[in-house]
C-alpha positions as a Markdown table, in Angstrom:
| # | Residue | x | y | z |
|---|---|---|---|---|
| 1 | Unk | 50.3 | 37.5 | 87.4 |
| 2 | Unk | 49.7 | 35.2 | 84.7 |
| 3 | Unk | 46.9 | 32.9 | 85.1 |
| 4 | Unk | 48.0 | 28.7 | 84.5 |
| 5 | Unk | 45.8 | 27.6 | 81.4 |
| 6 | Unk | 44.1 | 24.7 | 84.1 |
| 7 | Unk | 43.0 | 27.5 | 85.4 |
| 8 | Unk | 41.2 | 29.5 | 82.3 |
| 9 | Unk | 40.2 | 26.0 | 81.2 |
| 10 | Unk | 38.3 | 25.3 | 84.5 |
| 11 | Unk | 36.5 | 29.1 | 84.6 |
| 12 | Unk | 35.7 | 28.9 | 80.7 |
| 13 | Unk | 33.8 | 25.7 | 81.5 |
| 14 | Unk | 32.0 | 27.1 | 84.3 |
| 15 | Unk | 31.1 | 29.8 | 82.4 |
| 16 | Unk | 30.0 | 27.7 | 79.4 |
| 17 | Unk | 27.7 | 26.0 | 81.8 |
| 18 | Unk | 26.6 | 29.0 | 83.3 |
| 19 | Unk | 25.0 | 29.8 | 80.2 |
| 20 | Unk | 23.3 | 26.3 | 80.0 |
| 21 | Unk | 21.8 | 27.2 | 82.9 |
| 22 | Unk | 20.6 | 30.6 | 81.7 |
| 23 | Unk | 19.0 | 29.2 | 79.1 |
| 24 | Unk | 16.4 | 26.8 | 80.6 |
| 25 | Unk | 14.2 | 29.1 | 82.3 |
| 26 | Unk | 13.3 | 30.9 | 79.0 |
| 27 | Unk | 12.8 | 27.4 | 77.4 |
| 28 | Unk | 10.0 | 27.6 | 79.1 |
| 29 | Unk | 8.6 | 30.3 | 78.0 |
| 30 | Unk | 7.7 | 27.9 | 74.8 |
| 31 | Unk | 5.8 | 24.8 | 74.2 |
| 32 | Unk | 8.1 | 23.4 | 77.1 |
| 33 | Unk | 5.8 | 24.8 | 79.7 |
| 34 | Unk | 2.7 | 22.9 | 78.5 |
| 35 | Unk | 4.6 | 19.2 | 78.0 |
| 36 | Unk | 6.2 | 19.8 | 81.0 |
| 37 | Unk | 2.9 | 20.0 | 82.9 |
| 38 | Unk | 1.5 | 17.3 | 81.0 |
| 39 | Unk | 4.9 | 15.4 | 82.2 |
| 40 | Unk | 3.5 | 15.6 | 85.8 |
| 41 | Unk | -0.2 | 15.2 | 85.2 |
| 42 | Unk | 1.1 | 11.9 | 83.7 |
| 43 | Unk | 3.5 | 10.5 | 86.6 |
| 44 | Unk | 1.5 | 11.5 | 88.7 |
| 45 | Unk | -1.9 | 9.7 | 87.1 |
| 46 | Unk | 0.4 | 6.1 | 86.9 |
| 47 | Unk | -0.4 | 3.5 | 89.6 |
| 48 | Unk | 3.0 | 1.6 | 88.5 |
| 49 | Unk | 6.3 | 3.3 | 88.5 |
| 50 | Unk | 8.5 | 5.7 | 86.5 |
| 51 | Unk | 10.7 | 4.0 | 84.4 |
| 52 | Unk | 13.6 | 6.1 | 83.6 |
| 53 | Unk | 16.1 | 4.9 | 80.5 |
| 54 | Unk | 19.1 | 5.7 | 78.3 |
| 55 | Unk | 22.5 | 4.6 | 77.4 |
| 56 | Unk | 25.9 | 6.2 | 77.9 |
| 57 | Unk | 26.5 | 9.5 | 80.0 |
| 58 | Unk | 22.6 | 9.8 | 79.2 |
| 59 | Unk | 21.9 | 6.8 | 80.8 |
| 60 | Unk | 24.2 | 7.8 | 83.9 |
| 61 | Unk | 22.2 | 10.9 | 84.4 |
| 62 | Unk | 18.9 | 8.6 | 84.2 |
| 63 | Unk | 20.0 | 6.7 | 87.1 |
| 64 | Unk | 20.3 | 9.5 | 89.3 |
| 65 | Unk | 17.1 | 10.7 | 88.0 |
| 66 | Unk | 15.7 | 7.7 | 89.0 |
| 67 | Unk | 17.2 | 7.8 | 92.6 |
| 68 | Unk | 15.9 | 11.3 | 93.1 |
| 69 | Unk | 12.6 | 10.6 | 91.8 |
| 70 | Unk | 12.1 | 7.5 | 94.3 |
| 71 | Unk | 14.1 | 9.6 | 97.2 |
| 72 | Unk | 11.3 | 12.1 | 97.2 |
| 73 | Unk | 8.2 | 10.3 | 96.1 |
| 74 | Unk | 7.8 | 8.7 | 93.0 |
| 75 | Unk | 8.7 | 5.5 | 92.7 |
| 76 | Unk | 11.3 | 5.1 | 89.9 |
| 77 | Unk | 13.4 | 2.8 | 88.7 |
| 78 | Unk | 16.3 | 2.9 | 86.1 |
| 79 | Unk | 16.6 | 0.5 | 83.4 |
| 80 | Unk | 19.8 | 0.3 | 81.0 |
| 81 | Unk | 18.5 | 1.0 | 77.4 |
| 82 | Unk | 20.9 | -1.6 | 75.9 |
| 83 | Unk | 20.0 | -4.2 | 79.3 |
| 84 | Unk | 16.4 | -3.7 | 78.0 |
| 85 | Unk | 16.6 | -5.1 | 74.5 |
| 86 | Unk | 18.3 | -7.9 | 75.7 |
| 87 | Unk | 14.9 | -9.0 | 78.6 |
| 88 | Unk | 15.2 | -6.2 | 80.7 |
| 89 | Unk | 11.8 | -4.6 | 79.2 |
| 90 | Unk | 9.7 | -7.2 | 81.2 |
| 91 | Unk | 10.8 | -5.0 | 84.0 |
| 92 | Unk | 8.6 | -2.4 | 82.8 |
| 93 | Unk | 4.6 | -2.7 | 83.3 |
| 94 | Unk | 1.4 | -1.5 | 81.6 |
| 95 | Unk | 0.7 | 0.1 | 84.8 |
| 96 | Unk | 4.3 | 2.4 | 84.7 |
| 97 | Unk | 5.8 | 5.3 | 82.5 |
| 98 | Unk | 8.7 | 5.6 | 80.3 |
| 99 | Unk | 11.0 | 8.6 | 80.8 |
| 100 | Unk | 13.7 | 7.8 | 77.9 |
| 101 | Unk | 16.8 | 9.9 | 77.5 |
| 102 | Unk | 18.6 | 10.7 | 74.9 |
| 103 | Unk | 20.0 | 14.4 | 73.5 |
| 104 | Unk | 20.3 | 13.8 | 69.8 |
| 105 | Unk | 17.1 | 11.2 | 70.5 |
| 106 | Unk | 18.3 | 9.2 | 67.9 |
| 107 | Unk | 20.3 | 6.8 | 70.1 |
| 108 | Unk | 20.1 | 2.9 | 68.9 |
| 109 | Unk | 19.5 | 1.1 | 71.7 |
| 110 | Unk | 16.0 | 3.1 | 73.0 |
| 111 | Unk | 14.5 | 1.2 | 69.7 |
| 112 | Unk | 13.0 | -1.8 | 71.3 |
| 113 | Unk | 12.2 | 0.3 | 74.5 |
| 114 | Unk | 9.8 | 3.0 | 72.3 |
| 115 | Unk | 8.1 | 0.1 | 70.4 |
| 116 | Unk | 7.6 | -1.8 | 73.2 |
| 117 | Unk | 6.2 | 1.5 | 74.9 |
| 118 | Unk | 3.6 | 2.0 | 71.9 |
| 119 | Unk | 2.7 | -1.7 | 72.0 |
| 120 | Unk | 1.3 | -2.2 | 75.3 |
| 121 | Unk | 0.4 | 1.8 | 75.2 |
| 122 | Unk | 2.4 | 3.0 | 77.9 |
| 123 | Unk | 3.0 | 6.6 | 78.5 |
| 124 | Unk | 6.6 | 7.8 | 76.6 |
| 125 | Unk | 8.3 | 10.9 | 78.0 |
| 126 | Unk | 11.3 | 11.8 | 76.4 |
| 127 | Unk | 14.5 | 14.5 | 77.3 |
| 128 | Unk | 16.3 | 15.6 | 74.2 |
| 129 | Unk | 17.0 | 18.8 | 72.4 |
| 130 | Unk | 15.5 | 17.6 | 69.1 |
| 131 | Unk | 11.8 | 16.9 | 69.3 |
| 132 | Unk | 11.7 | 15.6 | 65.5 |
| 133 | Unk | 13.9 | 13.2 | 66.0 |
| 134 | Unk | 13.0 | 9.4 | 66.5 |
| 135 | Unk | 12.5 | 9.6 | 70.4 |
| 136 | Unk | 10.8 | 13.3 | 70.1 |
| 137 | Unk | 8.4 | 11.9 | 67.5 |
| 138 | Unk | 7.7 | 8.6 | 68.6 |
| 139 | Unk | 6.8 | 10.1 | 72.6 |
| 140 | Unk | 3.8 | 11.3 | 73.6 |
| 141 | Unk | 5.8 | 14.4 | 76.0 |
| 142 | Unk | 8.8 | 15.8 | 75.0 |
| 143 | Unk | 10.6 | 18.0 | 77.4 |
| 144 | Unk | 12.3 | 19.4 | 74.3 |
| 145 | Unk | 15.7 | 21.4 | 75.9 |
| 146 | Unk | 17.5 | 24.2 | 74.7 |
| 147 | Unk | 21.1 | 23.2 | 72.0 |
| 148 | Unk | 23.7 | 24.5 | 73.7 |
| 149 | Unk | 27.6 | 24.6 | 73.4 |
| 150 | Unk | 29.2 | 21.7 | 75.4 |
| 151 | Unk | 32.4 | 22.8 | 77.4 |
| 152 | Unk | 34.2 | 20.3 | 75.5 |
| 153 | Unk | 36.6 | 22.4 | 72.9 |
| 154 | Unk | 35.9 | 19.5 | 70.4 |
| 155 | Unk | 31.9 | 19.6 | 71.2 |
| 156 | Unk | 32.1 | 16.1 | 71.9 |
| 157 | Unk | 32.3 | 15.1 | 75.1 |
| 158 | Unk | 28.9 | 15.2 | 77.0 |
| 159 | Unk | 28.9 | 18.5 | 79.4 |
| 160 | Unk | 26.5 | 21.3 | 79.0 |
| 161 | Unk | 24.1 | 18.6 | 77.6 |
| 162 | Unk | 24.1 | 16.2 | 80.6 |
| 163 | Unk | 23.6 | 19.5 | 82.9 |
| 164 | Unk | 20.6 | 20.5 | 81.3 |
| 165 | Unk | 19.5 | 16.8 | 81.7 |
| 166 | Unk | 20.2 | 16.3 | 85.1 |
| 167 | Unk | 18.2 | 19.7 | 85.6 |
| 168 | Unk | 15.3 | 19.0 | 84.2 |
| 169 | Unk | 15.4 | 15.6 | 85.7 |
| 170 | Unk | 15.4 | 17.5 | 89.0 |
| 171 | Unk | 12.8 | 19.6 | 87.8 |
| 172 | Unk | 10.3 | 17.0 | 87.3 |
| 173 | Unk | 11.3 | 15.3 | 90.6 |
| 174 | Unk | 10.7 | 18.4 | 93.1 |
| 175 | Unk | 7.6 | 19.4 | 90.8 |
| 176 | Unk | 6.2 | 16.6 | 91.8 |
| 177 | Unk | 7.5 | 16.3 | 94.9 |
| 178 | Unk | 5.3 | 19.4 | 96.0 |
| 179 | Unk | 2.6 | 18.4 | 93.9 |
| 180 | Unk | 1.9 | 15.7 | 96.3 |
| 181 | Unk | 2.8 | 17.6 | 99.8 |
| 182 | Unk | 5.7 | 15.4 | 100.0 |
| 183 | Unk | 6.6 | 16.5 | 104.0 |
| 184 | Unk | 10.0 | 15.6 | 106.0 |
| 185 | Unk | 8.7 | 12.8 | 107.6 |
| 186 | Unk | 7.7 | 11.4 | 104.7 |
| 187 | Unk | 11.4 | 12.3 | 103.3 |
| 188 | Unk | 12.7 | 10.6 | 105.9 |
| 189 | Unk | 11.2 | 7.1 | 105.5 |
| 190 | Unk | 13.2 | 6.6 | 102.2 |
| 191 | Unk | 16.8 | 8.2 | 104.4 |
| 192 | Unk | 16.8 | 6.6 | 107.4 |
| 193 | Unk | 20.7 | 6.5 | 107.6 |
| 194 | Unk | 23.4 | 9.3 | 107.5 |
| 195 | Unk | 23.8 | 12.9 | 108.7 |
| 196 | Unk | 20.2 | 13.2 | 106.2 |
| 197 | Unk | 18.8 | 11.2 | 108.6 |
| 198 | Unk | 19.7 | 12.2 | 111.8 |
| 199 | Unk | 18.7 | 15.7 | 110.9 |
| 200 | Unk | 15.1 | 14.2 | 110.1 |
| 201 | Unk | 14.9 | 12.4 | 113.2 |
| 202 | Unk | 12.8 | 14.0 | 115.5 |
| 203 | Unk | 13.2 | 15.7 | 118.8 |
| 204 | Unk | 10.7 | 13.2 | 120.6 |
| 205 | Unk | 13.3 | 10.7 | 119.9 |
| 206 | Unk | 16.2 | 11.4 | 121.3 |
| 207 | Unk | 15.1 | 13.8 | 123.7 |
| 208 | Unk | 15.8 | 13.1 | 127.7 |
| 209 | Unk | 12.5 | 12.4 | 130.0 |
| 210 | Unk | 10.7 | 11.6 | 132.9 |
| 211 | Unk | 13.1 | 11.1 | 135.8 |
| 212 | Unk | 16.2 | 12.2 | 133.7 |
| 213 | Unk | 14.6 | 15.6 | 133.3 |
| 214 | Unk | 15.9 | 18.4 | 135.2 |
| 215 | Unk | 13.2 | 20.2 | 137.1 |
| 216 | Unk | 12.3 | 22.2 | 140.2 |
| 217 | Unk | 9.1 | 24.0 | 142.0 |
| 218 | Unk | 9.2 | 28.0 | 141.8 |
| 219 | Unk | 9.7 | 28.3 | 145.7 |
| 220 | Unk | 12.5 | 25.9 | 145.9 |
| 221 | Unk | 15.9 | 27.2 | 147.5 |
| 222 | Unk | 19.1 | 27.9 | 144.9 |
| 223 | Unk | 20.5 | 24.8 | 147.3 |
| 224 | Unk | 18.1 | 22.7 | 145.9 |
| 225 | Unk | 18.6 | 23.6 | 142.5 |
| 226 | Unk | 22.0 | 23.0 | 142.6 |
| 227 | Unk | 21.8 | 19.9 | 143.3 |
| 228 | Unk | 19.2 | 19.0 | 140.7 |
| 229 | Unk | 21.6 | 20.6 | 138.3 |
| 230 | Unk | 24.9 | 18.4 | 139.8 |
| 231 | Unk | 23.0 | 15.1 | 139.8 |
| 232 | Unk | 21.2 | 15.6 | 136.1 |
| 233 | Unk | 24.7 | 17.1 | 134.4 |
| 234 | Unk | 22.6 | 19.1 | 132.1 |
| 235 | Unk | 23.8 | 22.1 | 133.2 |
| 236 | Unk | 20.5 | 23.5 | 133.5 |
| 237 | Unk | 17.3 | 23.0 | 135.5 |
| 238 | Unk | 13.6 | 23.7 | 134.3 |
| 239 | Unk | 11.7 | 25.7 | 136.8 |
| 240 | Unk | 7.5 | 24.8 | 136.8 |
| 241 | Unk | 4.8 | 26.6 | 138.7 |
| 242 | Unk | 2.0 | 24.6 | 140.4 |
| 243 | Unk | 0.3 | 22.8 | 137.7 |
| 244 | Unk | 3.6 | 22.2 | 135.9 |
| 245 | Unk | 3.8 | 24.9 | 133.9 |
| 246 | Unk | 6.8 | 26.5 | 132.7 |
| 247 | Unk | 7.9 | 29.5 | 134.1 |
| 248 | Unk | 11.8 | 29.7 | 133.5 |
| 249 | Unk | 15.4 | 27.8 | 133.5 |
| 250 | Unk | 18.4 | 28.5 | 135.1 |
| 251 | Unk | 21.5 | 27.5 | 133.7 |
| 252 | Unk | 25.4 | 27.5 | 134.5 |
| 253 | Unk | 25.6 | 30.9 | 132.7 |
| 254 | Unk | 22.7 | 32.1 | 136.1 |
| 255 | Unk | 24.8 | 30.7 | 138.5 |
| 256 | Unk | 28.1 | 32.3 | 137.3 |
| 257 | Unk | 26.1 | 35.5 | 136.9 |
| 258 | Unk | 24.9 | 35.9 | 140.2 |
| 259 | Unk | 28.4 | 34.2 | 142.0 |
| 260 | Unk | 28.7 | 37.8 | 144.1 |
| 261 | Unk | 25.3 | 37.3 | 145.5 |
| 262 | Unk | 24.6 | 34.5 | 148.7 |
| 263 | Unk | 23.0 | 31.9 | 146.4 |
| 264 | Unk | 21.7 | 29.8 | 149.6 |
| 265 | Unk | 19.8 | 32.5 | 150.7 |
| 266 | Unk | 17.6 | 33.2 | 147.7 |
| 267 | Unk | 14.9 | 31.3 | 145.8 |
| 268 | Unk | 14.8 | 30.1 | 142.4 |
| 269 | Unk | 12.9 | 33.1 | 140.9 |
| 270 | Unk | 15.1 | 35.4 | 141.7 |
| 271 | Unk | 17.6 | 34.5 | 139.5 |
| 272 | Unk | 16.0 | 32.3 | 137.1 |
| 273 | Unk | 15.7 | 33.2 | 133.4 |
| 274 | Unk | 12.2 | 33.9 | 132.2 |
| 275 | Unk | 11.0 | 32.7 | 129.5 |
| 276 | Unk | 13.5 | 30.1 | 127.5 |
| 277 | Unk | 14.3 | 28.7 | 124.6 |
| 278 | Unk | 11.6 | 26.0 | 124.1 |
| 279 | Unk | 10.7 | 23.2 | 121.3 |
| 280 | Unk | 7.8 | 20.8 | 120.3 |
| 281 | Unk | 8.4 | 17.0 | 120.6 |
| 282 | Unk | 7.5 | 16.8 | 117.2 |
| 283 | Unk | 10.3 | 19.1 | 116.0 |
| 284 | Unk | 13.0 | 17.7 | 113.9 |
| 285 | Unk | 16.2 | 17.5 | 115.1 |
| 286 | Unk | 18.0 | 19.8 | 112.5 |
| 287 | Unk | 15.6 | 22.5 | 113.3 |
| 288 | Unk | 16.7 | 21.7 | 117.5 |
| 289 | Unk | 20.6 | 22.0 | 116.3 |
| 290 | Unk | 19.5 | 25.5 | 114.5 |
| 291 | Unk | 17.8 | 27.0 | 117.3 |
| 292 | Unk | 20.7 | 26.1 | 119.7 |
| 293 | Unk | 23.2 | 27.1 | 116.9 |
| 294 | Unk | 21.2 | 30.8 | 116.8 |
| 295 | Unk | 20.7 | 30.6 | 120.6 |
| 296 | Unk | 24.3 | 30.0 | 121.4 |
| 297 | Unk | 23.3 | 27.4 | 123.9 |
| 298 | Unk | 23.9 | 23.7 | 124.6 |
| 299 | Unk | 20.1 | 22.6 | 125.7 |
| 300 | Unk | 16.6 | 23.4 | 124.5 |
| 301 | Unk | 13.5 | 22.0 | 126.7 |
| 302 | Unk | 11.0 | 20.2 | 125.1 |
| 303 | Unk | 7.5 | 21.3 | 125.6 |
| 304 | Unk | 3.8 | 20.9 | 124.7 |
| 305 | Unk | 1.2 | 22.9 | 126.2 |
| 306 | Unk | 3.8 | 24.9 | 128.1 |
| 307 | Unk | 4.7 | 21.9 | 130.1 |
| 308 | Unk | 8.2 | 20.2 | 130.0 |
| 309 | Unk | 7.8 | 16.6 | 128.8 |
| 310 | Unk | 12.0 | 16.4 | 128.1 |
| 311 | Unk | 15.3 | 17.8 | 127.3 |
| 312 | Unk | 17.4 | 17.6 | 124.2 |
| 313 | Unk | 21.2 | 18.9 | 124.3 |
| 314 | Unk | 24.1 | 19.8 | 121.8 |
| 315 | Unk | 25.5 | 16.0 | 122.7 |
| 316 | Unk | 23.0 | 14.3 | 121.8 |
| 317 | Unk | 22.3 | 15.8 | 118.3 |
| 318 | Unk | 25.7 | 15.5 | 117.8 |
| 319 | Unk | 26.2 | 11.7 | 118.9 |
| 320 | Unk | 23.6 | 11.2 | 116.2 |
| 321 | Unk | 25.4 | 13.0 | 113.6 |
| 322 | Unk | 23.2 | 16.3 | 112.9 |
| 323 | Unk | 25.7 | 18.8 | 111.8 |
């Protein structure tokens, strides 16, 4: 069958960015490795903010440079080259860095944001493939990257280029990210909202408690247990020794199990599940859906120090929109 051209268009310019791809880790196998360090050692010396700029696609991939680098840490902030010339470069402070972008590095509009840089002495990292250019010269880092063929058949429209942009932009942002021990919790302070969110809310947080939580004395009749199941609608109960301990669960799946046997005649050890799934308050909610997910149930207790302190269950992670 003969392919549709669409077709070997849209694999030729995977492949063509493939190779972009395949490229940067030997880049740094050069000078790259060194100014790349010295990129981070920089940021992360600043009291004041990254300051990331450039104009056209360029500029495009700045702002979502930017957004990572204050998403995970950093605090960033993207201003239009062009906006810049024009009063926009009192938004950047002695205290910040320049991250200027630009793949020939020859681009108009960055003028008045280098000279403004070297003026006031402010740090200048620049992104391009050509270090002797104006923005590679005039910098005091360049992340110099690998010239590669754009996917573009006329080699003009931005493709390969803006990839290896956007990836070294990334680079910096999760190099830094771990630099600092940047957790979850911390992650989720700057994504409070979404599915992100929900999965970095944690289990102490949604999780069911005191009086709504499911649980019987080992001793107590199946009758009894019942019951607590019925009036909870969990589908489960917890089972604690003397001091509160936990010492097993018996779910729906028990009581279907053991249908054959005279359930109001035996005690809740007999048929109780030893052992069960269990997580820490402090979990996050993403790791609760993976456990059930793996588990193939619908409820996880919640413990610390052995003892149930709540219940979280399929609903609620899902009624908070943890996938």
């Amino acid at each position: 069958m003969t392919q549709r051209p669409e077709i070997t268009s849209a694999l030729n310019t995977i492949q063509i960015l493939n190779n972009g791809l395949s490229a940067m880790p030997s880049a740094f196998d050069g000078p790259l490795a060194e100014q790349f360090s010295k990129a981070i050692d920089t940021i992360r010396a600043i009291k004041g903010r990254v300051i990331v700029t450039g104009v056209g696609k360029s500029g495009h991939i700045g702002s979502k440079i930017a957004a990572t680098l204050a998403s995970t840490g950093t605090p960033a902030y993207f201003v239009h080259a062009a906006e810049a010339n024009h009063g926009d470069l009192g938004m950047i402070a002695r205290d910040d860095a320049v991250l200027a972008i630009s793949w020939s590095g020859e681009t108009a509009e960055l003028r008045g944001t280098l000279a403004y840089a070297k003026r006031f002495s402010i740090p200048l990292i620049a992104i391009t493939w050509n270090e002797n250019s104006a923005l590679g010269k005039e910098s005091d880092i360049c992340l110099t990257l690998p010239k590669l063929e754009e996917a573009c058949p006329n080699g003009l429209a931005p493709t390969t280029s803006t990839l290896l942009q956007l990836v070294m932009g990334d680079a910096l942002a999760i190099a830094l990210l771990e630099s600092r021990g940047f957790s979850a919790t911390d992650f989720r302070t700057f994504h409070p909202g979404g599915s992100l969110g929900a999965s970095l809310t944690h289990v102490s947080e949604i999780m069911h408690s005191e009086e709504n939580l499911p649980l019987v004395s080992i001793g107590a009749t199946m009758e009894e247990a019942v019951n607590v199941i019925s009036e909870k609608r969990f589908g489960c109960v917890a089972v604690v020794n003397g001091t509160g301990e936990l010492v097993g669960i018996i779910t729906d799946g028990d009581l279907r199990r053991n249908l054959t046997k005279a359930l109001d005649s035996l005690h809740v050890e007999e048929i109780m599940t030893k052992s069960p799934a269990t997580i820490h308050p402090d979990a996050l909610a993403s790791t609760a859906m993976a456990e059930l997910n793996k588990r193939s149930i619908t409820s996880l207790l919640v413990c610390e120090n052995n003892k149930p302190t709540g219940l979280v269950h399929l609903h609620d992670l899902l009624r908070i929109g943890v996938a």
